[in-house]
C-alpha positions as YAML, in Angstrom:
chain: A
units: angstrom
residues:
- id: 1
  name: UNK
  ca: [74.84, 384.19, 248.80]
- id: 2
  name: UNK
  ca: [75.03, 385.53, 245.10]
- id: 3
  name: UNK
  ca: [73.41, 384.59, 242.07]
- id: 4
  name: UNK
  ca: [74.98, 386.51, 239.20]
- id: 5
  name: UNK
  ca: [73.15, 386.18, 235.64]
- id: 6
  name: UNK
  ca: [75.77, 386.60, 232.97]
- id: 7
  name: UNK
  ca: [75.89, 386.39, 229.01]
- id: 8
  name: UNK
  ca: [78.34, 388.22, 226.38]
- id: 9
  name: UNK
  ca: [74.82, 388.97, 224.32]
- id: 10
  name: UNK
  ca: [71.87, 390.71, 224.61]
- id: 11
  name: UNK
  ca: [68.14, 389.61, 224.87]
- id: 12
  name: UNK
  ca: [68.61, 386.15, 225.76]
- id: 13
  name: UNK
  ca: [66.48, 386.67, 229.03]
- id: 14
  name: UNK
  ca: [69.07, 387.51, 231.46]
- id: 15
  name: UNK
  ca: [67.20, 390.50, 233.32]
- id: 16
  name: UNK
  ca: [63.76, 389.03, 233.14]
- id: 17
  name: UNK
  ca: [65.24, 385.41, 234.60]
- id: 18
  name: UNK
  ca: [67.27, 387.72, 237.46]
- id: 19
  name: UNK
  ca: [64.05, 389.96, 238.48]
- id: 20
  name: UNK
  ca: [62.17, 386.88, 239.06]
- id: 21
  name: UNK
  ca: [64.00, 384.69, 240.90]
- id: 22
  name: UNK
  ca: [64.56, 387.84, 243.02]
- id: 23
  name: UNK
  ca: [60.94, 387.72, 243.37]
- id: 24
  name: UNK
  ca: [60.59, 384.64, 244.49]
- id: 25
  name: UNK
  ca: [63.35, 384.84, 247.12]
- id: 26
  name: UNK
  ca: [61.85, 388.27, 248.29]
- id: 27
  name: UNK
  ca: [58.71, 386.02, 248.94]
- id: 28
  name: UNK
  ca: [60.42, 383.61, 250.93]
- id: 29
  name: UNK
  ca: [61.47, 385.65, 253.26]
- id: 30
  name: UNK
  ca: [65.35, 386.51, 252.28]
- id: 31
  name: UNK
  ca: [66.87, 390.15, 252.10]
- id: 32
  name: UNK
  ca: [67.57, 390.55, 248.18]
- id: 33
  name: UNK
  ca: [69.45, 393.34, 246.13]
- id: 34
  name: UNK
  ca: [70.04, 393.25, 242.69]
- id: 35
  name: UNK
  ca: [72.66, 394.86, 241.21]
- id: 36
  name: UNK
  ca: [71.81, 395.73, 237.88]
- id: 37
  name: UNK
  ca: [75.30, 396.63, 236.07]
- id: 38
  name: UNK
  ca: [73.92, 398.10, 232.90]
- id: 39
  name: UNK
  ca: [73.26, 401.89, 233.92]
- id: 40
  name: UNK
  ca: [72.52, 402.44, 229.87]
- id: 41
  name: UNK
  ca: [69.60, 400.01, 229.53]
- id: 42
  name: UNK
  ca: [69.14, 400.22, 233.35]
- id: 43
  name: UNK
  ca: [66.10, 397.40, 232.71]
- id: 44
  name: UNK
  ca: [65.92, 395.66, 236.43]
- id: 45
  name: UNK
  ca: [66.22, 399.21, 237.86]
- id: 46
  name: UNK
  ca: [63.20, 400.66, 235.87]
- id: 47
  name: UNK
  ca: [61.01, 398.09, 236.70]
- id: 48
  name: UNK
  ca: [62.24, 398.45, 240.48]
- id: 49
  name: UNK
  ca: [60.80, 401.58, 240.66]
- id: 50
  name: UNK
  ca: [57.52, 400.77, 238.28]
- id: 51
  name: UNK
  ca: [56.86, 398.12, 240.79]
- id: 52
  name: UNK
  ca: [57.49, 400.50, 244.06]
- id: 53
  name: UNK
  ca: [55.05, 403.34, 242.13]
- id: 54
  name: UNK
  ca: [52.62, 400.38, 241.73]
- id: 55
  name: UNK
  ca: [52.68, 398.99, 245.65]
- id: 56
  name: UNK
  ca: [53.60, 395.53, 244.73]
- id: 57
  name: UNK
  ca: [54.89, 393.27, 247.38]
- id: 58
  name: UNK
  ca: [56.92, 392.09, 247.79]
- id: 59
  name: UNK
  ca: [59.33, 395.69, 246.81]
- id: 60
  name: UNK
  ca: [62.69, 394.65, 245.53]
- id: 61
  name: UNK
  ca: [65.72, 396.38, 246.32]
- id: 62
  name: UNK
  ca: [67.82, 397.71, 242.99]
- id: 63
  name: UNK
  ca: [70.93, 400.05, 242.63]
- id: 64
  name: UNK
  ca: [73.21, 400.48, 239.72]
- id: 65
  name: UNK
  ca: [76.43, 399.82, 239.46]
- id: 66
  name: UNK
  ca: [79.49, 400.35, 237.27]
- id: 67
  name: UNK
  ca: [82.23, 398.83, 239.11]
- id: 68
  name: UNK
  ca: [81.39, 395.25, 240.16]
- id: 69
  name: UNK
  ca: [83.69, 395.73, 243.39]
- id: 70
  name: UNK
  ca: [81.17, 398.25, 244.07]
- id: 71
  name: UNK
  ca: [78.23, 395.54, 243.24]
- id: 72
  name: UNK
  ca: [79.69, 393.09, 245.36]
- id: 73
  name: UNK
  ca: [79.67, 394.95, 248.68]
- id: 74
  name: UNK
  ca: [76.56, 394.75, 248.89]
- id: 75
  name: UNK
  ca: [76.62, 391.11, 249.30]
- id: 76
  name: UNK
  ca: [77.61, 391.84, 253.12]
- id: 77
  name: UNK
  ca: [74.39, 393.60, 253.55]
- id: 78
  name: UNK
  ca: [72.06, 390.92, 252.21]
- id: 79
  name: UNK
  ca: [71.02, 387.73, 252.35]
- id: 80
  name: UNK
  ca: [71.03, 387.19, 248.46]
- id: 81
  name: UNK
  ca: [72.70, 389.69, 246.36]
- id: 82
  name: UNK
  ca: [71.66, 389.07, 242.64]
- id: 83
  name: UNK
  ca: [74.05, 390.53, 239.76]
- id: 84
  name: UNK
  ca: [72.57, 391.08, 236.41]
- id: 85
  name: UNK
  ca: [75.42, 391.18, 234.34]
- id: 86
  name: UNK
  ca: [76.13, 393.93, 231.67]
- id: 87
  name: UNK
  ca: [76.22, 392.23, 227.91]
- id: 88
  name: UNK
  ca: [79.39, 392.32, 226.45]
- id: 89
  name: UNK
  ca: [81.60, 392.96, 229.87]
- id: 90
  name: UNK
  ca: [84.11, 390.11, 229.23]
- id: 91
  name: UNK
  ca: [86.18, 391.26, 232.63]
- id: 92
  name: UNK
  ca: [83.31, 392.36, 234.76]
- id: 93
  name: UNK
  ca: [81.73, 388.82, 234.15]
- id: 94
  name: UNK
  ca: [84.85, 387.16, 235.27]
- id: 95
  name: UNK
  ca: [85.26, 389.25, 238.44]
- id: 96
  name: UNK
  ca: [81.65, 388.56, 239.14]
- id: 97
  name: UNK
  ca: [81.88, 385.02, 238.53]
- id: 98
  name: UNK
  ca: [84.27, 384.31, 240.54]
- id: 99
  name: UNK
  ca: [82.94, 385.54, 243.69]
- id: 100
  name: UNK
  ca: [79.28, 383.79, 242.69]
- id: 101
  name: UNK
  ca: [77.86, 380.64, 244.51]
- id: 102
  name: UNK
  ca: [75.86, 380.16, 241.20]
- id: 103
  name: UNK
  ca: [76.17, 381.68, 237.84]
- id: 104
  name: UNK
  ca: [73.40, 381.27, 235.66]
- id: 105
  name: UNK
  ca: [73.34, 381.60, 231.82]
- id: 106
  name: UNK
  ca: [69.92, 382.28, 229.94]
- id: 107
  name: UNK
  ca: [70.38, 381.12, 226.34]
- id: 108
  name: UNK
  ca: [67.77, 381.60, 223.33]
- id: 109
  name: UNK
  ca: [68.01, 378.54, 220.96]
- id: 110
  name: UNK
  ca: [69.36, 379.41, 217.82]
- id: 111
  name: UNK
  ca: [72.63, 378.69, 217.12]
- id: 112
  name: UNK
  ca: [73.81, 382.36, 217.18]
- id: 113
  name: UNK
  ca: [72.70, 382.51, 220.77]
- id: 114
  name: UNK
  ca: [74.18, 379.31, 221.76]
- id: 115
  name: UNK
  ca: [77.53, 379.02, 220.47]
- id: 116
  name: UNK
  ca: [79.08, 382.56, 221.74]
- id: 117
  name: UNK
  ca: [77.30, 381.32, 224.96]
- id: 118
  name: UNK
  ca: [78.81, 377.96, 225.21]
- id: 119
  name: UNK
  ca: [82.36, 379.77, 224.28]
- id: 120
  name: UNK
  ca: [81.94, 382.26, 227.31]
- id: 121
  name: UNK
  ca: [81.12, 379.30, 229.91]
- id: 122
  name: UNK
  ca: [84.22, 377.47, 228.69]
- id: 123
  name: UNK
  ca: [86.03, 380.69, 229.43]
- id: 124
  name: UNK
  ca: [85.24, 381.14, 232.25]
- id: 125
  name: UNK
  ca: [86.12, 377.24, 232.95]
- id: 126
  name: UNK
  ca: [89.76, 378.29, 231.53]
- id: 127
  name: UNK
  ca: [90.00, 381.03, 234.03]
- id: 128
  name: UNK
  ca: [89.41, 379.04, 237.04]
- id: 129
  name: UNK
  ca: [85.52, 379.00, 237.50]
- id: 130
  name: UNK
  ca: [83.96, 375.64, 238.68]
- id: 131
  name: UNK
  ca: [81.42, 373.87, 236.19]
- id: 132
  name: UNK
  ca: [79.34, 372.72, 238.91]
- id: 133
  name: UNK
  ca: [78.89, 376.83, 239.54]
- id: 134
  name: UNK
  ca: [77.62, 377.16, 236.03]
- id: 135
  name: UNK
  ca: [73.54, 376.55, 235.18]
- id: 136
  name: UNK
  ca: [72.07, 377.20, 231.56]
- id: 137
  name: UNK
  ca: [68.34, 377.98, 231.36]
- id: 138
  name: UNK
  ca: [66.63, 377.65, 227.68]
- id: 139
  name: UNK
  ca: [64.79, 380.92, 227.34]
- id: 140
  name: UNK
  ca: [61.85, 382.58, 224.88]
- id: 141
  name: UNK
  ca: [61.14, 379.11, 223.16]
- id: 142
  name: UNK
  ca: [58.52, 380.46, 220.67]
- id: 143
  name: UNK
  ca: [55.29, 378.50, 219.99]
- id: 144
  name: UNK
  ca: [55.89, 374.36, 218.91]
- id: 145
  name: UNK
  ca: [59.01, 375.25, 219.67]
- id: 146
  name: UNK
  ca: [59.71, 372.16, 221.76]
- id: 147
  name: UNK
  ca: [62.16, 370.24, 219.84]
- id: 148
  name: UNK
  ca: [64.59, 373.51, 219.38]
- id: 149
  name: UNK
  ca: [64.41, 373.70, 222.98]
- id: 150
  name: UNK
  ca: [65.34, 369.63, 223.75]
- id: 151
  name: UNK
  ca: [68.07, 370.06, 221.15]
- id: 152
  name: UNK
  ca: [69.48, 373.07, 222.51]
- id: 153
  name: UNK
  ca: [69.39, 371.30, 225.91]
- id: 154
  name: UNK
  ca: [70.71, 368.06, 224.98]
- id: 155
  name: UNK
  ca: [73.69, 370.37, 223.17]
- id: 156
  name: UNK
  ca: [75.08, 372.23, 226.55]
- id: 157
  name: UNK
  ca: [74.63, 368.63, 228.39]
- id: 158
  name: UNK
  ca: [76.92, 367.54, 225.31]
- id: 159
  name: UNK
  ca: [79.67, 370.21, 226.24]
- id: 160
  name: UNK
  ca: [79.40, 368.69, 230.01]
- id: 161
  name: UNK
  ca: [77.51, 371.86, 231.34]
- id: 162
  name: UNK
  ca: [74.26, 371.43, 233.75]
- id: 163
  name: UNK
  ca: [70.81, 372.82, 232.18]
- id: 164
  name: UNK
  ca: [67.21, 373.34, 234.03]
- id: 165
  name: UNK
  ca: [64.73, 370.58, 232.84]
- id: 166
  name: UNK
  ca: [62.25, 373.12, 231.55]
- id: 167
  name: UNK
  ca: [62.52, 376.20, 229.22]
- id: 168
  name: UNK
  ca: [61.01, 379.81, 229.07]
- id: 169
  name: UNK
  ca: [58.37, 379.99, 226.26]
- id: 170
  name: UNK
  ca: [58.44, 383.04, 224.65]
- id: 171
  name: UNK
  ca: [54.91, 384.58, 225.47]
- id: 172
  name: UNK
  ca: [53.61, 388.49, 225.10]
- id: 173
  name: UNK
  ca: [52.01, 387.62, 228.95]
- id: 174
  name: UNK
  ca: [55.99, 387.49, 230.35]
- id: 175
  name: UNK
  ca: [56.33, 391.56, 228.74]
- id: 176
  name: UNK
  ca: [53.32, 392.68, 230.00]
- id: 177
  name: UNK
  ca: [53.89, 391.73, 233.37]
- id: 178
  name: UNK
  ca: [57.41, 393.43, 233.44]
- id: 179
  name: UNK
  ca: [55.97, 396.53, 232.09]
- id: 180
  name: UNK
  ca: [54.10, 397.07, 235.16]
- id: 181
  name: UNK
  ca: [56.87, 396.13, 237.65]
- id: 182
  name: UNK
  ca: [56.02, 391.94, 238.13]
- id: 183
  name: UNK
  ca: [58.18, 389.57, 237.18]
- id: 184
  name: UNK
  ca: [57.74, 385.98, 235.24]
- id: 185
  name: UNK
  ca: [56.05, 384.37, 238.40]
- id: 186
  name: UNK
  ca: [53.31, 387.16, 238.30]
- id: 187
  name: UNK
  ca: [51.68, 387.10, 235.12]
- id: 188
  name: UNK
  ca: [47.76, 386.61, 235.01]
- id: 189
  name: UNK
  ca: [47.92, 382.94, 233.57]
- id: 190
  name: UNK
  ca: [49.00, 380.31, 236.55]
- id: 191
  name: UNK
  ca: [50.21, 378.02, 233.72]
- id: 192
  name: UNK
  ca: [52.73, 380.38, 232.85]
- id: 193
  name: UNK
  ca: [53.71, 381.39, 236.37]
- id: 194
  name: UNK
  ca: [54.19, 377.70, 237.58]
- id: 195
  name: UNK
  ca: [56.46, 376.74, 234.22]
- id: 196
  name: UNK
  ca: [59.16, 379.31, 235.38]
- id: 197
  name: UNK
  ca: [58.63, 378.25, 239.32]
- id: 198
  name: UNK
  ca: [59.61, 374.96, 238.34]
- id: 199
  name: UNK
  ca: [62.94, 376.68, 236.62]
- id: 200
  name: UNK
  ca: [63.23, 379.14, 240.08]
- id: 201
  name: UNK
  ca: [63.34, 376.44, 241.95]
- id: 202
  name: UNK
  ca: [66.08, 374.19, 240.42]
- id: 203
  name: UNK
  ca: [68.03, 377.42, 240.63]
- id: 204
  name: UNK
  ca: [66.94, 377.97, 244.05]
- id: 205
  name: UNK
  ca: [68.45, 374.01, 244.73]
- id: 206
  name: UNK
  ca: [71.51, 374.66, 242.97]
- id: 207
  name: UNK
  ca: [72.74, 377.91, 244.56]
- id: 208
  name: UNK
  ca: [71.90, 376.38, 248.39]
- id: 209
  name: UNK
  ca: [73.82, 373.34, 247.26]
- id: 210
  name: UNK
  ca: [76.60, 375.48, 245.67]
- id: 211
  name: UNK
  ca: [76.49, 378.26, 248.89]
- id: 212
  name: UNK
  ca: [77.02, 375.07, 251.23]
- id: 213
  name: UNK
  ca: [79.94, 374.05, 249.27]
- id: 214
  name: UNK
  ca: [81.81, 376.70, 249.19]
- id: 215
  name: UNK
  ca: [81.30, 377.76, 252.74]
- id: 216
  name: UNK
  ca: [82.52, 374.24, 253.90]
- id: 217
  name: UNK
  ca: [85.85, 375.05, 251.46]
- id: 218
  name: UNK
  ca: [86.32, 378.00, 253.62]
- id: 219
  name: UNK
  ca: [85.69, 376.70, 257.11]
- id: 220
  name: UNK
  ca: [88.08, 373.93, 256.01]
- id: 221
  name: UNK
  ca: [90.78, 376.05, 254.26]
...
């Protein structure tokens, strides 16, 4: 199965959203590799090996990759392959898309974040990607920042696209736990872990549902 994380901007969440529900997989038993595509930033690989230094289980497989042929091999070697996406990499997102069960697109809630996001889902609509494939999580709501986050979900349900129920609050507990190789599930406050379990596991719902799809469109084609 893959799970690619994709947006055309920066620090919407992407990376933090991929190394978690990585985690969570990894704790449920499945094989997962992440294929972190950004060998400048090289975030999901960093913390790969902050994590290993620090013994935390479960380890998560990460390997860079500049070519997302390359990337998508190793999808014959696991049981989830997870592609965070390079910002910015209007044809790699499109190869990787089409090849993903589920593509998920963190989005912050100001309008500068949304509307180039929006854009690059309809894209990839126009080039022949399925809109049930395509999931939107609201990410780094800051504080009383609730009715930003509603609006900017009831705005991507307005341009027909599906969207988590929940949001990722922006919270300094989120960084410090990635600094030390744990993802958004790990922090010290169980609030904060079970808000983004919920998320993980509408994601985790939508990719089986999408991976059974698409494997009956194959048996049957």
């Amino acid at each position: 199965m893959i799970i690619s994380f994709l947006n055309q901007k920066g620090g919407t969440g992407k990376s933090s959203l991929a190394r978690a529900v990585a985690v969570e997989f990894a704790r449920n038993k499945w094989g997962v590799h992440i294929a972190d595509m950004d060998t400048v930033q090289r975030t999901a690989f960093t913390w790969a090996e902050t994590r290993s230094k620090t013994e935390i289980e479960p380890s998560i497989e990460v390997a860079l990759y500049n070519d997302p042929k390359a990337a998508l091999k190793a999808a014959n070697t696991s049981d989830l392959l997870i592609v965070d996406g390079k910002a910015f990499a209007d044809t790699h997102a499109l190869e990787v898309a089409k090849v993903s069960d589920l593509i998920v697109i963190p989005v912050g809630v100001s309008i500068d974040d949304l509307k180039p996001t929006l854009e690059l889902a309809t894209e990839l609509i126009n080039k022949g990607i399925k809109r049930e494939s395509i999931l939107f999580v609201v990410c780094k709501v800051m504080d009383n920042g609730e009715k930003e986050a509603m609006k900017t979900r009831t705005s991507i349900k307005n341009w027909s696209f599906n969207v988590v129920s929940g949001w990722i609050p922006f919270k300094a507990a989120y960084s410090q736990a990635m600094d030390t190789g744990r993802g958004l599930t790990e922090t010290k406050y169980k609030s904060l872990n079970t808000q983004v379990d919920k998320i993980i596991e509408e994601i985790f719902n939508k990719a089986i549902e999408e991976n059974k799809i698409n494997k009956e469109v194959l048996n049957h084609g």
